[in-house]
C-alpha atoms as one frame of an Amber mdcrd trajectory, in Angstrom:
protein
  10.850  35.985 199.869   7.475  35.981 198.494   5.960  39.051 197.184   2.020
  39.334 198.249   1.340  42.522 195.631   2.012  45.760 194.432   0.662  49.077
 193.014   2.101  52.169 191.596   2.953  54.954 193.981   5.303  58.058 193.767
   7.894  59.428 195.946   7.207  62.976 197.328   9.017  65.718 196.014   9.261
  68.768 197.951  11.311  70.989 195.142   9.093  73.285 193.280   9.284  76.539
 191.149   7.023  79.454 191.784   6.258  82.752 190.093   5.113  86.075 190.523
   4.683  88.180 187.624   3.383  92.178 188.271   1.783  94.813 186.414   1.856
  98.419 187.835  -1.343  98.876 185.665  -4.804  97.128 185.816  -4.471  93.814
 183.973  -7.198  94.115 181.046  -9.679  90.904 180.138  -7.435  90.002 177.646
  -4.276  90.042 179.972  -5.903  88.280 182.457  -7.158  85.587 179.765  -3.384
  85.066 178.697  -2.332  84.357 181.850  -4.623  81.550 182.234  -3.189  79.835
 179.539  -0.176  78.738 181.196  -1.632  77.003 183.751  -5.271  75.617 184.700
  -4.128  76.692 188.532  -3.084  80.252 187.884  -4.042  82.937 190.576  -4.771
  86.150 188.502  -5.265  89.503 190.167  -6.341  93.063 189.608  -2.274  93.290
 188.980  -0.501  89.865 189.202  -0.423  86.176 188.136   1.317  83.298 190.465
   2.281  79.964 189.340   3.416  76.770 191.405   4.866  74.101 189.770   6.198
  71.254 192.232   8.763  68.685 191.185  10.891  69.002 188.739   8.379  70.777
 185.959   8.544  74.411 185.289   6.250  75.581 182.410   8.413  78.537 182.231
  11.445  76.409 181.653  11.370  77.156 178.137  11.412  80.781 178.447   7.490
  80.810 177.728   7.669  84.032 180.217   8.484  86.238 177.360   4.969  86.061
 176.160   3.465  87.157 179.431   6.214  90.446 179.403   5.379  91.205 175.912
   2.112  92.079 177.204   1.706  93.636 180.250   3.640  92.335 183.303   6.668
  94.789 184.247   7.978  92.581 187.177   8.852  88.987 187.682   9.208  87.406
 190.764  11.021  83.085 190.414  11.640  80.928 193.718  12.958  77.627 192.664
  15.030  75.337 195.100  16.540  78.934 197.009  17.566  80.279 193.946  16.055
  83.822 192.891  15.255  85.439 189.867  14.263  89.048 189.803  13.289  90.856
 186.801  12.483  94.399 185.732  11.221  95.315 182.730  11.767  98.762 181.306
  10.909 100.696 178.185  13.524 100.096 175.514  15.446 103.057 173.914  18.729
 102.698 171.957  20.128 105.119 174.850  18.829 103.244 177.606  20.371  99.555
 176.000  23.503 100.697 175.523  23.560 102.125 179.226  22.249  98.757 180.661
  24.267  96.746 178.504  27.439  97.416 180.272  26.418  95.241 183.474  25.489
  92.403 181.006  26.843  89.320 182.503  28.009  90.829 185.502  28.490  87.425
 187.179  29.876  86.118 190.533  31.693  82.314 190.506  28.863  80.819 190.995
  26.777  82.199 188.055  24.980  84.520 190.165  24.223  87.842 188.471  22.796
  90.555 185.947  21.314  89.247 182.828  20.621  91.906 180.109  18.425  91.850
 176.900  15.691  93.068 174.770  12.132  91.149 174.277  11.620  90.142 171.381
   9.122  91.618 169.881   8.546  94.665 172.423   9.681  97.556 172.719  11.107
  96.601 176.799  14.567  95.558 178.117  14.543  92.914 180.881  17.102  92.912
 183.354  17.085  89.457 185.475  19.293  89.118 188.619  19.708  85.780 189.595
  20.801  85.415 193.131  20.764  83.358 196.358  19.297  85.330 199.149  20.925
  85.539 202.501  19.091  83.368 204.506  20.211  85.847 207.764  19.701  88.544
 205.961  17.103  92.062 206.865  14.653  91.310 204.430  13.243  88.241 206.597
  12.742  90.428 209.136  10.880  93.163 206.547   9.079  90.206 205.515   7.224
  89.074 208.244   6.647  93.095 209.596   5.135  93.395 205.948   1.123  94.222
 205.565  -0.602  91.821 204.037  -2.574  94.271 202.494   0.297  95.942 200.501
  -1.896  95.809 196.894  -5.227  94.414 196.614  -6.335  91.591 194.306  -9.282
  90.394 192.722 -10.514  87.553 191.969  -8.689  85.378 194.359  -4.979  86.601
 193.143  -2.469  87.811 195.658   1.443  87.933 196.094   1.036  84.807 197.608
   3.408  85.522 200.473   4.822  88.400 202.408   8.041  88.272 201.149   6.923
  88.656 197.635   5.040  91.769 198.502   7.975  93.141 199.732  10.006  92.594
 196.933   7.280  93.643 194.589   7.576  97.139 196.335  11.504  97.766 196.243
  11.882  96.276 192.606   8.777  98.833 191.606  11.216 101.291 192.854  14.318
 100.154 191.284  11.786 100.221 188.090  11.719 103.622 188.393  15.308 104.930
 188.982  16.317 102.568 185.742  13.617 104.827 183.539  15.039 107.862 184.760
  18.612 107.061 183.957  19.802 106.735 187.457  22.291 103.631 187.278  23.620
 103.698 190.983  21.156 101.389 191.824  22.030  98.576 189.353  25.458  99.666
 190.056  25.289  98.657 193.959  23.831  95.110 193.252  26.298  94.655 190.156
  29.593  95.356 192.546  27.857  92.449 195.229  28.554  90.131 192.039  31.908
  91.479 191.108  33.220  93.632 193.508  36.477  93.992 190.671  34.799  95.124
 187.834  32.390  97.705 189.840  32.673  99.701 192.664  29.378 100.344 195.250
  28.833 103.629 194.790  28.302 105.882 198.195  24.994 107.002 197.324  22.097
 104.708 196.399  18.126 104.933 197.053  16.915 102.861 200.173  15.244 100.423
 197.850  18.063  99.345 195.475  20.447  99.508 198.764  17.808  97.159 200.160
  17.611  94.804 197.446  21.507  94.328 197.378  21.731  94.040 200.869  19.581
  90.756 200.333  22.142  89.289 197.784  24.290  86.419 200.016  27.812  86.878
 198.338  29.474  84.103 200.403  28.024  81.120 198.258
């Protein structure tokens, strides 16, 4: 066998991560300038920045996120290989952490869960929920009824995708109930984790009943 040449090349990779981080406030110059700093691509709104890395780089990897919730983004929005990450940023009170803290590490067997902790250097608690969505589930439905003009965005930023948009709404919601104290929301998606350690309680706002609804338990 004779070989007549060869040149470099690279094998498609279809994985990628991609982020949506939200403000419920305007994003100010200097926001908006931050944001830009992760990525030479970023899409930054009137309210959001997206990010799209494909392969196997994530320039959030490192946890470089924190610097973009120390500022102004309240809401985080991660897609990588079906795996989700939500997370809700609220204002941090001694009260409020020790409340939160108690679904800490509420975590099905296959390290899906709650995540609980305080920035560093802000006065905000982050809750992530990492989860696998049910791919049968209502919310693709709600996705593709979902207007496309649910917030508007300048400067070429958007949600990126309907489903986003969506989520951006219920978890603005959930936002809410967590500031005023009212844990049966958290409480619903923590018992979808670990249906041992909490119970679902009977009644629980539409949005935080829709966002748990999403959760597939059966991986």
């Amino acid at each position: 066998m004779q070989i007549l040449g060869e040149r470099d090349s690279f094998q498609a990779d279809h994985s990628s991560a991609s982020y949506l981080f939200y403000s419920p406030t305007r994003l100010s110059p200097d926001s908006r300038e931050l944001a830009r700093k992760f990525s030479s691509r970023t899409r930054v709104g009137a309210h959001t920045a997206s990010y799209i890395w494909h392969g196997e780089y994530d320039g959030f990897s490192g946890g470089q996120d924190v610097f973009l919730l120390q500022d102004a983004f309240e809401i985080v929005i991660k897609e990588s290989y079906d795996w989700w990450t939500f997370t809700v940023c609220v204002p941090f009170s001694q009260e409020r952490m020790k409340l939160l803290s108690a679904f800490h590490k509420t975590y099905s067997e296959n390290d899906c869960g709650i995540y609980v902790e305080r920035i560093p250097k802000a006065a905000k608690i982050r809750i992530d929920i990492h989860c696998v969505l049910d791919s049968d589930g209502h919310w693709m439905n709600d996705m593709s009824e979902s207007s496309g003009e649910y917030y508007a965005e300048e400067e070429g930023g958007t949600g990126d995708s309907p489903s986003y948009r969506i989520f951006v709404r219920h978890l603005l919601a959930f936002r809410k109930e967590l500031i005023a104290g009212r844990l049966t929301g958290i409480q619903a998606i923590a018992a979808r984790f670990d249906s041992k350690r909490w119970k679902a309680p009977k009644a629980v706002s539409k949005s935080a009943l829709w966002l748990s609804e999403c959760i597939d338990t059966s991986i």
